[in-house]
N, C-alpha and C positions, 0 to 999 in steps of 0.2 A: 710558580707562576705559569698559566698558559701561553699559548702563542698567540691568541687575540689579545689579553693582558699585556701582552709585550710591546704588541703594536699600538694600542692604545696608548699605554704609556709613555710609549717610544723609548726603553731600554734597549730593544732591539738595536737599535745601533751602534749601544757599547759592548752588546751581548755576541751579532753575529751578523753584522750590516757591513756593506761596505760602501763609499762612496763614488769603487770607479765597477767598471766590469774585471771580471777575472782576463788573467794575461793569457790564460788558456785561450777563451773566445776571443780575446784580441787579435791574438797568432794565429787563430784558427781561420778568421775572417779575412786575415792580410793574405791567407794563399789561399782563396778561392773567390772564384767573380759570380756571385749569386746575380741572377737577373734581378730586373725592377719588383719584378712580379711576385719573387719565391715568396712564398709564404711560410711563418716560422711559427715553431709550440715551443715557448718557455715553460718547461713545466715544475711546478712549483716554483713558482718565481719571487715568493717571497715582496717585499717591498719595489720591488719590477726594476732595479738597477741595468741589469744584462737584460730584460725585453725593452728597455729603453732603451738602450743601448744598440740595438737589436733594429729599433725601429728607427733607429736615424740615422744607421749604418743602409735603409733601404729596406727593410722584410717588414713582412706586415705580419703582425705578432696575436696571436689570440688569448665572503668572510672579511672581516679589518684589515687585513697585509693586503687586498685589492685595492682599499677605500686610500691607502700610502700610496698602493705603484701607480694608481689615477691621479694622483697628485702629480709623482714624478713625468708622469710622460705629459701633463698639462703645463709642468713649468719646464718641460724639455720643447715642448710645441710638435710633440707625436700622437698621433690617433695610433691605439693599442686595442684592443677586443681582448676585455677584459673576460675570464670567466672562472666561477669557480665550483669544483667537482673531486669524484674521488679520483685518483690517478690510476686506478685498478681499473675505473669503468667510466674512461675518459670518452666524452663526447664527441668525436672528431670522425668526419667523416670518408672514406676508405679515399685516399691518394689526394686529401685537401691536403696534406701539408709537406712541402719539399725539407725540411731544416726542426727538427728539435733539440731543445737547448736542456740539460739537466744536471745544477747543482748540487747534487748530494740527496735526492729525493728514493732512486733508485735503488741506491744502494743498500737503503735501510730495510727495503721490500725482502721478503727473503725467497719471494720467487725473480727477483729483477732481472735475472735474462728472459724470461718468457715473457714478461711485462714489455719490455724493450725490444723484443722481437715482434709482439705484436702491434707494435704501434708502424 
């Protein structure tokens, strides 16, 4: 099964979803006072749990797993900026974003520190 298939069908959630954010970002967020303003990169965000999260914690957050995390941050009552691209040749422009967020995307790269240095 693909990961459009998945979300479509919505297995994803018994497969690899979760319903709250990671405790990592939870802890991570309780010791540091981000401004109103920070702006935050969920990347790969999957079904947008943690950029939902993400966005009503205050940060403003930037294929089928989008058409989900649109859902979620509509029945959360968050404006998210939704987009979707390669992570290698990520559209972002040089010091828009104070805060990126990354679930396991990275790690599977087998360049992910230069990836992550460059961002």
């Amino acid at each position: 099964m693909s990961w459009d298939e998945a979300y479509m069908n919505g297995s994803f959630r018994d497969m690899w979803d979760l319903s709250y954010p990671s405790q990592e970002l939870v802890a991570f967020l309780a010791t540091i006072n981000f401004p109103k303003e920070t702006v935050g990169l969920d990347v790969g965000c999957g079904a947008g749990r943690e950029a939902v999260f993400l966005a009503q914690y205050g940060l403003h957050m930037m294929a089928e797993a989008l058409r989900v995390a649109a859902e979620q941050a509509k029945e959360a009552g968050v404006h998210v900026d939704w987009r979707h691209g390669n992570v290698l040749d990520l559209q972002v422009e040089d010091q828009s974003v104070d805060f990126v967020n990354d679930r396991t995307v990275f790690i599977q790269l087998p360049i992910w520190v230069e990836t992550c240095r460059s961002i």
